[in-house]
Residue, then its C-alpha position, 0 to 999 in steps of 0.5 A: x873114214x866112217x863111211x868107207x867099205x871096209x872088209x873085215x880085216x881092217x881096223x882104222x882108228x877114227x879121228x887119225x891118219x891110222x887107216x889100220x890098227x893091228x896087234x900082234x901078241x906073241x909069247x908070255x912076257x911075264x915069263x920072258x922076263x923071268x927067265x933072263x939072265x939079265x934085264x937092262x932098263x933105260x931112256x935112249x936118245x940119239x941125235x937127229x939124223x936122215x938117211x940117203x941114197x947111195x946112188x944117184x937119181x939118173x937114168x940112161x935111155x935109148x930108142x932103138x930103131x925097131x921101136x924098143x925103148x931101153x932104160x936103165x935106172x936106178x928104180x925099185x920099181x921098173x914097172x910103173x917106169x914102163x906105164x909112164x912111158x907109154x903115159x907119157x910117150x904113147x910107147x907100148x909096155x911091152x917095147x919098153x925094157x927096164x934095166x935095174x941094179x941089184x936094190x935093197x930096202x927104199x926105207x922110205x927113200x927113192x921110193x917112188x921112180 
C-alpha cells in the first residue's frame, strides 16, 4: 500500500485491510452526558444471525426482433447488466433495456448483479 498514489483525503492504515481511516468528531460528550436524564450502561450479545433476500435471484429476458434486448431482473444495478450484455453477447447498451422492481438497501446481499 505504501506504495500507492494517494490524494490527500485518504488515510490507509498500514499492515491492514483498512484502505481509509476517517474520524468524524461531533458534539461535546462530556456535555452530553451530563445533560441526560438517564444513562443506561451494559454488555449486549444477540445470537448469530444472516440476513436474506426476499426475492429471488431470476431474471426474465426477451429478444425483440428489432434487436432490442429486455430484461427484467431483480438487480440494484441495471447498468453493469447492460455492460455484460454487450460483454458477453456483443449487443450495444443502448439496445438493451433493464427493467428493475422498487429495491431498498443491498446490506451486503445480492449486492453485485
Amino acid at each position: 500500500m505504501a506504495s500507492y498514489q494517494k490524494t490527500n483525503e485518504v488515510y490507509p492504515v498500514p499492515g491492514t485491510n483498512i484502505g481509509n481511516h476517517l474520524k468524524i468528531r461531533k458534539g461535546d460528550m462530556q456535555a452530553g452526558w451530563a445533560l441526560s436524564e438517564v444513562t443506561v450502561e451494559g454488555s449486549y450479545a444477540f445470537n448469530t444471525s444472516d440476513h436474506c433476500a426476499m426475492e429471488p435471484r431470476c431474471a426474465i429476458v426477451e429478444a425483440k426482433p428489432d434487436g432490442t434486448v429486455e430484461i427484467e431482473t431483480s438487480t440494484q444495478d441495471p447498468f453493469t447488466m447492460k455492460r455484460f450484455f454487450q460483454l458477453f453477447f456483443g449487443i450495444d447498451q443502448s439496445k438493451v433495456i433493464v427493467r428493475v422492481s422498487l429495491v431498498g438497501g443491498v446490506f451486503g446481499g445480492k449486492g453485485s448483479p
